[in-house]
Every structure is written in C-alpha cells, then in structure tokens.
N, C-alpha and C positions, 0 to 999 in steps of 0.2 A: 504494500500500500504506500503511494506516494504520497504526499502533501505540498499541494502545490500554490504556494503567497503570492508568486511572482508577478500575477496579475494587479499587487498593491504596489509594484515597485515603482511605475512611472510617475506617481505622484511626489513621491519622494525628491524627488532633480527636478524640482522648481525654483526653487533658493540655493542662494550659494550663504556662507556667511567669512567675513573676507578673516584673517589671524594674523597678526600683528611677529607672532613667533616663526611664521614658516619662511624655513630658507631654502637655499639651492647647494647641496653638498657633493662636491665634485668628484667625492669617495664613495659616493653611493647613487648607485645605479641599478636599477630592476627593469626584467621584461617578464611581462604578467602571461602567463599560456591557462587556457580554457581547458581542465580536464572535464567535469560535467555539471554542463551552467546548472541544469537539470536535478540537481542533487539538493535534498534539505536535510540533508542528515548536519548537526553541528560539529561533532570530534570527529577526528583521524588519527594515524599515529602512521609512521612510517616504517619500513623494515625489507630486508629482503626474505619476501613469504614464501617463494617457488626455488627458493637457494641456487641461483641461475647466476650470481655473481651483480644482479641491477635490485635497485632499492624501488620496491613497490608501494600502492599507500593504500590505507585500508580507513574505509567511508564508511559507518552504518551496516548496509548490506548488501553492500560491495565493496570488490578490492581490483585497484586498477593496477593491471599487469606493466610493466615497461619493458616495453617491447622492443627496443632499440632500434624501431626503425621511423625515422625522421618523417617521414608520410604519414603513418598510425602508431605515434609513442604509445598509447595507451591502449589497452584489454579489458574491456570488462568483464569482470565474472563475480557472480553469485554469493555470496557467504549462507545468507540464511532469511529467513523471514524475519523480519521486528516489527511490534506492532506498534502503531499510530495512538496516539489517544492527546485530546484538546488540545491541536498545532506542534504537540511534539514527537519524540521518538525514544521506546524505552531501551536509551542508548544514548548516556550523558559521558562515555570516555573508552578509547580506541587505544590502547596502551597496547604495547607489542612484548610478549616474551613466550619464551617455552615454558610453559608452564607443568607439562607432564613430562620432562626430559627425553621426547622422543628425537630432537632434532629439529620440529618445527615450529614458526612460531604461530603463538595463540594470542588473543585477544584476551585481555581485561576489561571489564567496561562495569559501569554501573547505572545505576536509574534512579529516579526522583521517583515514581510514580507505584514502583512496586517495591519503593526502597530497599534494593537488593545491591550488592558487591555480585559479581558473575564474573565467570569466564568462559568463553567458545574457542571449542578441541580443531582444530584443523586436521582436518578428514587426511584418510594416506592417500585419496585422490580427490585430486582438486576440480573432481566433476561431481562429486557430493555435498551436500549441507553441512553446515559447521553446527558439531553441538554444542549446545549453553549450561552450563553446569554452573548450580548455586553454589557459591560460597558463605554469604551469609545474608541475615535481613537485618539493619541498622537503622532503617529513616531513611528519609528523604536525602539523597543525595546531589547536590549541586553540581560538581563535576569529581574526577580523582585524576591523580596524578602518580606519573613510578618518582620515587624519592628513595634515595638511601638512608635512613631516618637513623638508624643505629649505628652508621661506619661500620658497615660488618663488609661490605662489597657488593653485597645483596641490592638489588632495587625493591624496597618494599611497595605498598600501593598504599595511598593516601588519599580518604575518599574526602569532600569536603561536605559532612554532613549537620544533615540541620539541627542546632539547639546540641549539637554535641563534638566534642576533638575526638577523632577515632585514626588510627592507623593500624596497617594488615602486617607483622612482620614478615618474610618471604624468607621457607626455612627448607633445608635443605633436607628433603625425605625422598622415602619410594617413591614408584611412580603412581602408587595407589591412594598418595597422600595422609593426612591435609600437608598444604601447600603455604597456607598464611597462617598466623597467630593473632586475634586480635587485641588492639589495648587502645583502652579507652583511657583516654589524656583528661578529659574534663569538660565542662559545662560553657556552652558560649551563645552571644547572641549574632544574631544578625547573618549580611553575609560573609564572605570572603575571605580565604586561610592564602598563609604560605609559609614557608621553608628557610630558613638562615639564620647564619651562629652571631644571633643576638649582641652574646656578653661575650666573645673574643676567647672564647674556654675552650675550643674547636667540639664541641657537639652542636649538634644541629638542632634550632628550638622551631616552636611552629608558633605564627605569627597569625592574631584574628581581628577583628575588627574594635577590637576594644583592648587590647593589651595582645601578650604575648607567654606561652608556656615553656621556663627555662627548665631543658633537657636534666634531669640529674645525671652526676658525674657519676656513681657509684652502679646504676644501672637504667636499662629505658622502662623497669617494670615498678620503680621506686616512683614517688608521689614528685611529678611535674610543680615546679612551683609557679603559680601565678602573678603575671606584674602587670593589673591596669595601670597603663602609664599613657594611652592615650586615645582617643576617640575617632576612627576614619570612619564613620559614616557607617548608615543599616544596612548599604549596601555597594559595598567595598569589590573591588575585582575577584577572581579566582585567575591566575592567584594574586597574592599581597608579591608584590617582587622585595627582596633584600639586597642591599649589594651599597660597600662604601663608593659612593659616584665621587664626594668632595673629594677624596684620598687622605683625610687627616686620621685612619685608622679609625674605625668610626662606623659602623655600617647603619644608611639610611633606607627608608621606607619609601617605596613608590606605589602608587594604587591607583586607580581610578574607580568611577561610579557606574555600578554594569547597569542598572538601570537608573540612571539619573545624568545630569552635567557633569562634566568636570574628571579632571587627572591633577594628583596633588603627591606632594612629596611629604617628607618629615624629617629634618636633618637634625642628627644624633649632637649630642653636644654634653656639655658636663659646667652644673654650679660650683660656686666657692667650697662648697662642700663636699664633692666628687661625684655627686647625682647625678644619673640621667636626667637629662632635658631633651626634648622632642620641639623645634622651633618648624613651624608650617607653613609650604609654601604655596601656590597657584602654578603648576605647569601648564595647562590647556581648561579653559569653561568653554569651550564654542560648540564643540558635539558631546555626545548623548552612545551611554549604552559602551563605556570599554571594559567590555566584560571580562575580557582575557590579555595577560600581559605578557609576554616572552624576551626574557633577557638572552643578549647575545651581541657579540662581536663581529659586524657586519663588515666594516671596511678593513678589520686586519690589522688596527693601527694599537691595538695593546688596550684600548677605553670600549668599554661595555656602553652599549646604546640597547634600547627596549623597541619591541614591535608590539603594534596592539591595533587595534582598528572596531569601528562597528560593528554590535552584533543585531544582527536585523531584526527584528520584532522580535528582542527578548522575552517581551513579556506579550506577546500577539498585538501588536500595537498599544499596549496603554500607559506604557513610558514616555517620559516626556521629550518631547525631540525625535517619537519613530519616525514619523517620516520627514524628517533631514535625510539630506544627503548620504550613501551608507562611503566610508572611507578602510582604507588602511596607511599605516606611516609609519614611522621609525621617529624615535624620541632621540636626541644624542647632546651627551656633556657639554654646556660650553663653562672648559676651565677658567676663563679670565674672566665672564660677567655671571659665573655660577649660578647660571641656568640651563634648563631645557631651549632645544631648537626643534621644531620638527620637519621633516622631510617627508613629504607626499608622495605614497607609490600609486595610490591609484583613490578618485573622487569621484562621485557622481553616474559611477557604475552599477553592474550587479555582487560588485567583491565587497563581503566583508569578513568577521574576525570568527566569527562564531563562538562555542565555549571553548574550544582545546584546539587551536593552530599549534603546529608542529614548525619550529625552525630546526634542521637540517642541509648537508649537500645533499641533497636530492641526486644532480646529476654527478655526483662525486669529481667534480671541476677545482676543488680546494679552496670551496668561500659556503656563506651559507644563505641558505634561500629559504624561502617562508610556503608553506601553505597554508591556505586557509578556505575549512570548510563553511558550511552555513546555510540557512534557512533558502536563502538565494542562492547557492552553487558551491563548487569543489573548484578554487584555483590555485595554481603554483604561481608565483614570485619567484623570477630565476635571476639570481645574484650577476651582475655582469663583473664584477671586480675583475681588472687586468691584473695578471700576476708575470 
C-alpha cells in the first residue's frame, strides 16, 4: 500500500522566504539524482545487501539494487509488505546489520504505532519476503538509531521512545539469540534524544530535550545520573546533535524544531565556580519541520558541518510552516564570526529530510553524500568534492 501526498506538494512553492545567513561555499558542491520520487517511506539506511562489492539503500519496502550501470543505476526489489495506517508507515528506522550472523544484512526498524523494536531476516534468496521478527514492545517510538552506547565495538540500537530513555544493548550470542538486552535509562518529556560524551569522561551520555543522562563510569546497568541543565523545546530534532563546533574543548548542542521554526544551538561554557552554563543561540527561524540532523565532514577540511532539511508533513500538514517550501542544506562553522552559514542543496522541490537520512559515500568516490528519504520521495545528494 502506497501513500501518496504529492498531490499537496505544488502549493507549497508559492513563497520563497529570502535568509540573511545563506552563503555560497566553494567546498561544497552537490548533484541531486532521483532514485524514486514515488517513494513515502521516511528512513533508509544504507549497506551492501546483495554482497556484490556496491552499497545498496534500503527504503521501507524496498531496497534499491546499484546496479552499476550509468543508464539504470538503480533495481528495484521487494522487501516485504508494511502496512499504512493515518499518513504513515509502521517503519520509523532502516538501520543495517547482520543481525543472525548469517553473513547478510538485516534490517532494524521500529514503529510508533505498534510500538514495537523489530527486525526483518533477509531471505537466502533475494526473490523472497523478508521476515519481521519482534524484538520487543516499549511505546511509541519516534525514530532509532545504531549507537555504540557502551564502547564495547558493538553498535547497539537506540530507539527514541516516548515518555521514556531506553537502549537495546547488541550482545554477542547464537544465532538462535536474543540479540539485544534492554535498559531502561529513565523518564523524559517531550521530543528528541541524542548521543555525546557530555562531561569529557569519554563515555557516551544521551542527550533529551530537557537535560541530559550522565553514563556511569563503573557500569551502563548502574543508575544514569540526571542533569536538567536546560530546556530545547517539546519538540526538539531526532536526533539532538553533540559535537565541540567553538573548539575551546567544550562540546555544544545543536537541534532544531521537527515540528515547529527554528535550528538553535547551546554553547557549553563554565561560571566562576566551574559550572556548566549553556548560553543560546539562533542559527536559522525561517523554515519549519528539521526533524533530522546528520553531522558530518562534507568538504574534507578537518570542521564538522550538519545536514538537515524539511520533513514534509511531519505531522500531515498541521505544523506550522507545512506548506513552505520543502529544502535540504548543510549548516557549516564560521570560526571568526562564531556562527552558523548555510548552504542550499536543493529548495523548492520535491526533496526533503524525512526522519532518518543516511550521510555516507554512497558511490564510494572518497567524500560523503547524503540521502534523503520522505513523504515526497527517495533522493541521493552526490558529493562533487575534487580530490
């Protein structure tokens, strides 16, 4: 069962709204390729699924083969049935890994709707349905994400569920399982998590919309400590991005509002007394909906810059600003006036960000390139970086 919006799209690219920050960055350069405008699925993940040596991408319920030939890069084939239910798909994350140590990989995904963690088995031939095998029932789930949560090497799965911190630890057993361990971190409101070592202690703590849960050193199953230390809004991206942008050792908060205005930061600092302080800044109010944020090293130059963009009727139109313009862009450091710049890959199309874009080389060329699925379509962003 498709779901198809697109017939709301033309109303959207009526207005433009002009931004004061966007500039033109001579290190960054994208060419946008249409895999399937056709497509509402939100996540993807990418991976090589047919172990053929090329990096395939996997949409919903389908996974587009690359095919290496420059006439028809892309295959469609099959995964499995999902079912539809009020504009969405119960199929909020596309995470790649082997999950029964056969050699192939699987899917991880979860749902809001049947609030379930899952995973689908990849068939030993790729002319069969993929099975869905429960993992567990938690809530409502926003999106998840693979995270190494414990430093073990492992990527665990990190769902971002409602009214509660929960992560799957990813353990190393038969192939008869279980596969995850679950731990429940604690109690939270609103939206949006994310992932980064806080306090400088090199564990990894997880970050919500109203504070933050500092990892214990002694183990991940001891009592996470809680520190509201600041308020990003009811409904914060997935995920919360962490990363020192100033460079004074320091790591700050980046977010935006998946359903509202605005992309904000919170730059870490310290009073007379050695406290953190959290001072707030305004990176972009002009559009609506950046629901998903992907940190990443685009031009090669050693500075972390963020990809994010529109997510098309997050909430079926009743966010404010759905029908603006839908965008994607690149956010990038400016060290001397210590701010955000943004750079425009594409405005006033049918691309945007959806819940879980994937940045990887896709065409393994040595840069990194963006995809991005959504309500509106399945597109790659292909990095032109000269090297």
């Amino acid at each position: 069962m498709k779901i198809h919006l697109l017939h709301l799209i033309p109303m959207a690219f009526l207005t433009f709204t002009a931004v004061a920050c966007v500039h033109a960055d001579e290190d960054l350069s994208f060419k946008k390729h249409d895999i399937n405008p056709d497509s509402a699925f939100e996540t993807c993940g990418v991976g090589d699924i047919n172990r053929d040596g090329r990096l395939d991408i996997m949409c919903g319920d389908t996974w587009y083969e690359a095919t290496g030939d420059p006439a028809s890069p892309w295959k469609s084939r099959h995964v499995c049935d999902i079912k539809a239910e009020g504009g969405y798909y119960h199929d909020f994350s596309n995470e790649l890994e082997d999950v029964n140590g056969d050699g192939r990989l699987d899917v991880v995904s979860c749902t809001w709707h049947t609030e379930s963690v899952l995973w689908r088995e990849q068939p030993e031939s790729l002319d069969q349905a993929w099975i869905s095998h429960n993992v567990d029932k938690i809530g409502n789930v926003e999106v998840g994400f693979h995270v190494d949560i414990n430093d073990d090497g492992l990527l665990d799965f990190h769902p971002h569920v409602s009214g509660k911190v929960v992560w799957y630890e990813r353990l190393k057993t038969p192939r008869d399982g279980p596969y995850w361990k679950r731990h429940i971190v604690g109690e939270r409101k609103g939206y949006g998590e994310g992932t980064g070592d806080m306090d400088g202690d090199g564990d990894t703590d997880i970050v919500a919309s109203e504070g933050w849960f500092e990892q214990p050193n002694d183990s991940p199953d001891s009592q996470w400590i809680w520190h509201p230390e600041f308020q990003l809004g009811a409904e914060a991206s997935d995920p919360i991005l962490v990363h020192d942008f100033t460079g004074d050792g320091l790591v700050d908060i980046v977010w935006g509002m998946g359903h509202n205005y605005g992309i904000y930061w919170l730059e870490q600092g310290r009073d007379p007394e050695g406290k953190r302080t959290w001072l707030r800044h305004t990176i972009d109010e002009t559009w609506s909906q950046a629901h998903c944020l992907q940190l990443a090293d685009f031009n090669a130059d050693g500075v972390m810059e963020f990809a994010t963009g529109k997510r098309y009727f997050a909430h079926n139109g009743n966010d404010p600003g759905a029908n603006d313009p839908i965008m994607v862009c690149i956010y990038s450091w400016n060290s001397v006036e210590k701010s955000f710049e943004r750079y425009i890959l594409d405005q006033g199309s049918r691309t945007g960000f959806g819940l879980r874009a994937v940045v990887t080389d896709l065409d393994k060329d040595g840069d990194l390139d963006i995809v991005c699925p959504g309500k509106s379509g399945l597109y790659w962003f292909e990095n032109l970086k000269q090297h």
